[in-house]
N, CA, C and O atoms as CSV, one atom per row, in Angstrom:
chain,resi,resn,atom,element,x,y,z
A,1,UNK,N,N,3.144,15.185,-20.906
A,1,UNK,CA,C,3.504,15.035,-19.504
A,1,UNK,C,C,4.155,13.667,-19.309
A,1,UNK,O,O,3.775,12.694,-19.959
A,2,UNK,N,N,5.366,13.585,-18.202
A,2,UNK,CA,C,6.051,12.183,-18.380
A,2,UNK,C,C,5.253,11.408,-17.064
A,2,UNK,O,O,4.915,11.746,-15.930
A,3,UNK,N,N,5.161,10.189,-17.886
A,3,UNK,CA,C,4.002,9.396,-16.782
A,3,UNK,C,C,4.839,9.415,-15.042
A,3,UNK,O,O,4.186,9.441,-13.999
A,4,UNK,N,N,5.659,9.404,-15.076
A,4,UNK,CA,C,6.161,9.573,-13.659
A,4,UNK,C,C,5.373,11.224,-13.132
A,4,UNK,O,O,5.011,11.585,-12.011
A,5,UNK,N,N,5.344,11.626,-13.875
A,5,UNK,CA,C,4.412,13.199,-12.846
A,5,UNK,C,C,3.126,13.065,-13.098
A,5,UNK,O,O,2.413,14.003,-12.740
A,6,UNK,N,N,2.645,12.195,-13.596
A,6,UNK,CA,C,1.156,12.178,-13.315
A,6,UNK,C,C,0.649,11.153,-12.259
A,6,UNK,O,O,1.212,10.128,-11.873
A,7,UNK,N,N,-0.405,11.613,-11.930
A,7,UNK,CA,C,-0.911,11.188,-10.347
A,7,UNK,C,C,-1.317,10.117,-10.369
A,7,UNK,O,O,-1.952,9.752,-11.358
A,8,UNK,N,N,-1.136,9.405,-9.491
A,8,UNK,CA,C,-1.488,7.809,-9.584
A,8,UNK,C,C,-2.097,7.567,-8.594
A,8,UNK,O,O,-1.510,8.282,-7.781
A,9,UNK,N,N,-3.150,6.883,-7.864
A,9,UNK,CA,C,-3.780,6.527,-6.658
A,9,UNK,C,C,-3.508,5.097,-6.219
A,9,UNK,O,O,-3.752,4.109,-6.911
A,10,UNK,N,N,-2.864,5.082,-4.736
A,10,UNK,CA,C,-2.673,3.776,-4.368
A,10,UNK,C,C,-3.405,3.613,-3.068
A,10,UNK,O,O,-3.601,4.584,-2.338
A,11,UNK,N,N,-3.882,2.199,-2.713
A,11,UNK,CA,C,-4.349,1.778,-1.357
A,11,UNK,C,C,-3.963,0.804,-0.308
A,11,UNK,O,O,-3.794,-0.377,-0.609
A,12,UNK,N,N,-3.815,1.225,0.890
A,12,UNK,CA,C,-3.378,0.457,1.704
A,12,UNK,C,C,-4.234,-0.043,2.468
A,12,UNK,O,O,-5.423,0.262,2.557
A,13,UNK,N,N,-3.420,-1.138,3.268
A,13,UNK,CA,C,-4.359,-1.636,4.428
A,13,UNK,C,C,-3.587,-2.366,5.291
A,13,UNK,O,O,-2.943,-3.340,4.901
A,14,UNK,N,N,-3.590,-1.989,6.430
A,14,UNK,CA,C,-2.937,-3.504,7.749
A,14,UNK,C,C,-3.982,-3.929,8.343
A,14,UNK,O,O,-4.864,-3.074,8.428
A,15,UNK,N,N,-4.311,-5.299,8.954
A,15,UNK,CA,C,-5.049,-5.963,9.611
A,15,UNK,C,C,-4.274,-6.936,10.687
A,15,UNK,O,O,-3.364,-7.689,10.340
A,16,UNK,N,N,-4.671,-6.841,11.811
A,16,UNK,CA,C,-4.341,-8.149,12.863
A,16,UNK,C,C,-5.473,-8.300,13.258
A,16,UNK,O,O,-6.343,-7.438,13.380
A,17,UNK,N,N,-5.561,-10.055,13.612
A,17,UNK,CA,C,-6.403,-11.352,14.133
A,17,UNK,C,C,-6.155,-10.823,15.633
A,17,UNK,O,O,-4.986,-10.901,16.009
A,18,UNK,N,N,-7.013,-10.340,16.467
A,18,UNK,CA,C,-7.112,-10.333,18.213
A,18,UNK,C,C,-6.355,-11.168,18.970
A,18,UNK,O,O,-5.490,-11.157,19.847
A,19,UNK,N,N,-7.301,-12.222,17.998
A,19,UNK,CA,C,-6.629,-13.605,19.194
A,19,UNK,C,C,-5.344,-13.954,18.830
A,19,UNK,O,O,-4.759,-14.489,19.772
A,20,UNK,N,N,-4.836,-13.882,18.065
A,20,UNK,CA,C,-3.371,-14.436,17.928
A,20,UNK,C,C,-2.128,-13.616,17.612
A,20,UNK,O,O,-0.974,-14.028,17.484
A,21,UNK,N,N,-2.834,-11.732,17.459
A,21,UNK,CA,C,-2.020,-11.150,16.945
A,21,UNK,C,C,-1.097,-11.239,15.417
A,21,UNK,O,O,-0.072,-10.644,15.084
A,22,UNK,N,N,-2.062,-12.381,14.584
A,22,UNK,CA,C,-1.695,-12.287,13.156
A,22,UNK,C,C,-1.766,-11.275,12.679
A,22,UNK,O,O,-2.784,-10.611,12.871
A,23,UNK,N,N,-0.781,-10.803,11.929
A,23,UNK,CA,C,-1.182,-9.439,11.142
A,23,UNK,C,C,-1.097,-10.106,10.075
A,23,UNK,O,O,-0.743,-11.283,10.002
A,24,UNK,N,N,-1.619,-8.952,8.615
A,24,UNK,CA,C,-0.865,-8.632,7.433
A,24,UNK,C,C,-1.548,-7.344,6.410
A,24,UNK,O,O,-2.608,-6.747,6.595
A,25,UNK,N,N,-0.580,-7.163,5.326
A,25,UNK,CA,C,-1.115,-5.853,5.360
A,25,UNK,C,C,-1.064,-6.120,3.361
A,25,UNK,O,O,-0.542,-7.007,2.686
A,26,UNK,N,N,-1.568,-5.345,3.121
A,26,UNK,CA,C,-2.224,-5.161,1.105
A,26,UNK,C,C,-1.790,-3.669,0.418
A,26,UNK,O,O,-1.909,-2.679,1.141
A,27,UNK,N,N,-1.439,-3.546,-0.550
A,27,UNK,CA,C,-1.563,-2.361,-1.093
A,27,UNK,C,C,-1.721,-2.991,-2.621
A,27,UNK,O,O,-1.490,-4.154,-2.952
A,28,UNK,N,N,-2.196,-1.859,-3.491
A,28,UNK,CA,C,-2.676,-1.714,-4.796
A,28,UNK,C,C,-2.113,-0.596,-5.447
A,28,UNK,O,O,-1.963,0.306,-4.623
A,29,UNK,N,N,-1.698,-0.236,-6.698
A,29,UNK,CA,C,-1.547,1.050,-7.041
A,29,UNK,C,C,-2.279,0.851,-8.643
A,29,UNK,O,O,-2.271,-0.208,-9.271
A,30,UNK,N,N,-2.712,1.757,-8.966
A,30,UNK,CA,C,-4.184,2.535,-9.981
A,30,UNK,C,C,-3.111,3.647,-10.862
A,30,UNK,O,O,-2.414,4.548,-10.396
A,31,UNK,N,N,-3.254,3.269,-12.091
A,31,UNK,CA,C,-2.761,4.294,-12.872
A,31,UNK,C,C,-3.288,5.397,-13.421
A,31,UNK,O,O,-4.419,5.003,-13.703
A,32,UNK,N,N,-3.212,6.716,-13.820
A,32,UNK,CA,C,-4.443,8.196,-13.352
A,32,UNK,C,C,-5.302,7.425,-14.959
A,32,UNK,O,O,-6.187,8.227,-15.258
A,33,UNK,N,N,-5.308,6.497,-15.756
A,33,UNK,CA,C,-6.141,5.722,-16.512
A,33,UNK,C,C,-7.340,4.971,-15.632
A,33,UNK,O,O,-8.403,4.755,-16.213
A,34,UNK,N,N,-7.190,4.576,-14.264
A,34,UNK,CA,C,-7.605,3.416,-13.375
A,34,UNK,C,C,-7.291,2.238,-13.913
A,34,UNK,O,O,-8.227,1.448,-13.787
A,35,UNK,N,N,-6.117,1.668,-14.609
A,35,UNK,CA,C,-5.569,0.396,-14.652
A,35,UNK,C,C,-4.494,-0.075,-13.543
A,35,UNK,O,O,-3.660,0.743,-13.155
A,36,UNK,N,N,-4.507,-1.251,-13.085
A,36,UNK,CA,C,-4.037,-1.551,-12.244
A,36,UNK,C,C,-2.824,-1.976,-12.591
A,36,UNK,O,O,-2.559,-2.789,-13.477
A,37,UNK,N,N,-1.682,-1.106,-11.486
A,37,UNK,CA,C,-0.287,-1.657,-11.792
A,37,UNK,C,C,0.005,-2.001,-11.247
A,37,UNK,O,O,0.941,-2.552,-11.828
A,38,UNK,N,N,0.119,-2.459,-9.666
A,38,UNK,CA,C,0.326,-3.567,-8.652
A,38,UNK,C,C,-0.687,-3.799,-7.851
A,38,UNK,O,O,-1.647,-3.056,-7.644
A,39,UNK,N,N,-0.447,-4.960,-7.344
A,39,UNK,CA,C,-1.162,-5.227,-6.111
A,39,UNK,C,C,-0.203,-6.556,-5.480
A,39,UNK,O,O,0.218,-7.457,-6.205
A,40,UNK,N,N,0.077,-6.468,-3.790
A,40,UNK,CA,C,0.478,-7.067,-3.497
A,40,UNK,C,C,0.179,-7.003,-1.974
A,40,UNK,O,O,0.104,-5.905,-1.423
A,41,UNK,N,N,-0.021,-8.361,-1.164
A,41,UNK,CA,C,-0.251,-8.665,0.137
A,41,UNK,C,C,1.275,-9.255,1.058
A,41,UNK,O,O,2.312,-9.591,0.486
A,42,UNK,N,N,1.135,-9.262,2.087
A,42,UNK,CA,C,2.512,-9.627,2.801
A,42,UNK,C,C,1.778,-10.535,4.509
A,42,UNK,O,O,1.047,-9.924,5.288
A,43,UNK,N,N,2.068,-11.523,4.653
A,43,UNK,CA,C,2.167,-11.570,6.178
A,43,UNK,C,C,2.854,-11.491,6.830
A,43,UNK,O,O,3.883,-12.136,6.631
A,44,UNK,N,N,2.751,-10.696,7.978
A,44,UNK,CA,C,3.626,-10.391,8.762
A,44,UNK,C,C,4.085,-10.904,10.064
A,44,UNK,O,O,4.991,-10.425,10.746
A,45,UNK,N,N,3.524,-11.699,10.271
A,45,UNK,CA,C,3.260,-12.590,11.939
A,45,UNK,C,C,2.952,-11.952,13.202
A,45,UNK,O,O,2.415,-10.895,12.870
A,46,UNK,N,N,2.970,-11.976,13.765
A,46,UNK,CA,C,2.432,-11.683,15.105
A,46,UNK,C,C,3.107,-10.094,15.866
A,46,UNK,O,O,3.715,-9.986,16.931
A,47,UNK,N,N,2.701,-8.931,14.802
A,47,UNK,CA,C,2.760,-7.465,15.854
A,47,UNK,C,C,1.153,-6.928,15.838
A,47,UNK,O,O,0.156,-7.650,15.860
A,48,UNK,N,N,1.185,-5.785,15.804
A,48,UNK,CA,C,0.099,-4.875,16.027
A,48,UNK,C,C,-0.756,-4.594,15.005
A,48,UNK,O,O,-0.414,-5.019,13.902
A,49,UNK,N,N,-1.834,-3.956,15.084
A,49,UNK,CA,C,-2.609,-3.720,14.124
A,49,UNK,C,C,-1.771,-2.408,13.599
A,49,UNK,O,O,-1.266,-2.392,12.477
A,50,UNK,N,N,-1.653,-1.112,14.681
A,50,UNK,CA,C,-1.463,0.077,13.822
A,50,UNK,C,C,0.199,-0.644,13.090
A,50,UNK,O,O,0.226,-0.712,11.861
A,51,UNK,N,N,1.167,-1.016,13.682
A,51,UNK,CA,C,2.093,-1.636,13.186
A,51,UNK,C,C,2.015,-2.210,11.210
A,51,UNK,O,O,2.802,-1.990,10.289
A,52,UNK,N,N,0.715,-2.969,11.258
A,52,UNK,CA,C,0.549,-3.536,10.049
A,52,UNK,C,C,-0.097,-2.635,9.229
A,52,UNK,O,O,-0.105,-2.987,8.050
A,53,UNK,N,N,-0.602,-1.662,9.454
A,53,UNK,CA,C,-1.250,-0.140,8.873
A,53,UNK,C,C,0.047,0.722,8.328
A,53,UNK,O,O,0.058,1.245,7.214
A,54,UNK,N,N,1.356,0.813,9.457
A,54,UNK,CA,C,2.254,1.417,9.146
A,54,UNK,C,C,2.930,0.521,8.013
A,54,UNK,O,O,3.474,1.122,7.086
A,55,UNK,N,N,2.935,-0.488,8.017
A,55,UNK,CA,C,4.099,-1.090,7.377
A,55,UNK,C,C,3.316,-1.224,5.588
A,55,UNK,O,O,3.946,-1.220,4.531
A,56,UNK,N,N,2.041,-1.316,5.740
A,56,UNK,CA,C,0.659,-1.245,4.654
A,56,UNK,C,C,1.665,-0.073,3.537
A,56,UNK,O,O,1.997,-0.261,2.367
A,57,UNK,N,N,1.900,0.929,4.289
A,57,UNK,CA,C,1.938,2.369,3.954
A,57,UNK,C,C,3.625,2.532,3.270
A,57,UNK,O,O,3.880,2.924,2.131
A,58,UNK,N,N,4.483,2.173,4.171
A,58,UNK,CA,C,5.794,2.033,3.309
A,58,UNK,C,C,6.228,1.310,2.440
A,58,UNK,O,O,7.221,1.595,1.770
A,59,UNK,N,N,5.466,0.124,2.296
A,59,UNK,CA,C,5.311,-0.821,1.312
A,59,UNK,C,C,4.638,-0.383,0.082
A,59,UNK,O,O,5.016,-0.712,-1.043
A,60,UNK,N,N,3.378,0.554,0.391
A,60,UNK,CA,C,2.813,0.988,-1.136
A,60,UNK,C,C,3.871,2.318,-1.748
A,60,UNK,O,O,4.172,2.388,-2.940
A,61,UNK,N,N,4.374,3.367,-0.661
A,61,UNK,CA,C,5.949,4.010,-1.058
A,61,UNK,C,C,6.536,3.434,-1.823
A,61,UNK,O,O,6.548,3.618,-3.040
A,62,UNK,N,N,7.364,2.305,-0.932
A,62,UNK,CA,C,8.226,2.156,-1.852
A,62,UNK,C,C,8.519,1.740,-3.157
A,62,UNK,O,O,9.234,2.118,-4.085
A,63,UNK,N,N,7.421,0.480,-2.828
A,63,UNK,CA,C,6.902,-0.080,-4.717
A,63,UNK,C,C,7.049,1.342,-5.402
A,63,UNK,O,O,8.094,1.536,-6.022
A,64,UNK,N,N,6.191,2.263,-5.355
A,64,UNK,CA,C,5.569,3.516,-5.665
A,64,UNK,C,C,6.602,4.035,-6.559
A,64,UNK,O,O,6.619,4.229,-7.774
A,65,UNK,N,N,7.375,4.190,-5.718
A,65,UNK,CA,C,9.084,4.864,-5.964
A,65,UNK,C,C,9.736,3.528,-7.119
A,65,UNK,O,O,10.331,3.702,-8.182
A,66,UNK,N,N,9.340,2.136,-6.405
A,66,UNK,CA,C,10.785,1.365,-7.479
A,66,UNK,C,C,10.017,1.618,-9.171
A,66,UNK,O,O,10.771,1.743,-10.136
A,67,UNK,N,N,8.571,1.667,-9.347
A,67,UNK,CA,C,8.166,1.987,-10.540
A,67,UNK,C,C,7.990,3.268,-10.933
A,67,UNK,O,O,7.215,3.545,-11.848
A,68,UNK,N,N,8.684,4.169,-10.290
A,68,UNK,CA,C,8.952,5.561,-10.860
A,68,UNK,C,C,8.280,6.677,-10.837
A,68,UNK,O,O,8.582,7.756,-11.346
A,69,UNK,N,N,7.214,6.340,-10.137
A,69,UNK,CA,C,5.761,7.346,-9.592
A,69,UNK,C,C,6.351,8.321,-8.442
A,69,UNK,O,O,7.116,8.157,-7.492
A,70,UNK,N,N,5.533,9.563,-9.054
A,70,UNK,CA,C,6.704,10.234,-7.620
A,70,UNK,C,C,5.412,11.099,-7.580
A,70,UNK,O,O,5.857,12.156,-7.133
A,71,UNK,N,N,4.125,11.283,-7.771
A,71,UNK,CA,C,3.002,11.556,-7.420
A,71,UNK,C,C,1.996,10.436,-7.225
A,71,UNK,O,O,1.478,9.688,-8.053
A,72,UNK,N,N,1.856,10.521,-5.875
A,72,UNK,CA,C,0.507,9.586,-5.244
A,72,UNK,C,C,0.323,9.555,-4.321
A,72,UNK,O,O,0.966,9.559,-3.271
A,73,UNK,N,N,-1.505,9.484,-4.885
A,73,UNK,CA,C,-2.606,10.011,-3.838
A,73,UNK,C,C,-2.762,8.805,-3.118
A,73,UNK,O,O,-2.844,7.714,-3.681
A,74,UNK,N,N,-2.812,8.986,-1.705
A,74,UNK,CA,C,-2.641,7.561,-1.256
A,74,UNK,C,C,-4.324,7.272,-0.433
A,74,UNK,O,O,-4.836,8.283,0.049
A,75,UNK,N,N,-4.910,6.276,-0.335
A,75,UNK,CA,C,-6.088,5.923,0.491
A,75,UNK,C,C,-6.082,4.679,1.575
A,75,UNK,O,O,-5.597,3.547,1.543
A,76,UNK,N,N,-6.716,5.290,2.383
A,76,UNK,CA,C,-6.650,4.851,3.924
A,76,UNK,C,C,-7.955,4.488,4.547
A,76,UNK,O,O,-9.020,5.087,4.393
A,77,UNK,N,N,-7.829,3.886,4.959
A,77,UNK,CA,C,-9.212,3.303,5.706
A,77,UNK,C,C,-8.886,3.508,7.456
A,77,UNK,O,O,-9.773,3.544,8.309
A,78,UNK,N,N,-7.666,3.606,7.678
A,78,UNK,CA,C,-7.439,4.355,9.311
A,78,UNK,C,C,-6.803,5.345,9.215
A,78,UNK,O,O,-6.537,6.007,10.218
């Protein structure tokens, strides 16, 4: 099987600060071994929480895609 069709599990996350409207958001991606092939955080400055959830999510995509994974299970905490 070519490692691009096997399933890979990645995780996201956005967070914003109340008081100041800091966001930023994390993703990870897990190879179907459970070795880790990325992980990377971003700040984003001052939007929304679901905002930094959304952006969590196209960010673990696209990595997803630039390393050639075109199956993944994705995990969410919202």
């Amino acid at each position: 099987m070519s490692p691009s069709l096997q399933t890979y599990i990645g995780f996201a996350n956005g967070a914003c600060r109340n008081t100041r409207n800091i966001s930023s958001t994390a993703w990870v991606i897990y190879s179907p071994s459970d070795e880790l092939v990325s992980m990377h955080g971003v700040s984003l400055g001052q939007i929304m929480n679901n905002i930094a959830e959304y952006s969590a999510v196209i960010a673990l995509l696209s990595e997803s895609i630039s390393f050639g994974i075109w199956s993944l299970i994705v995990r969410l905490d919202s």
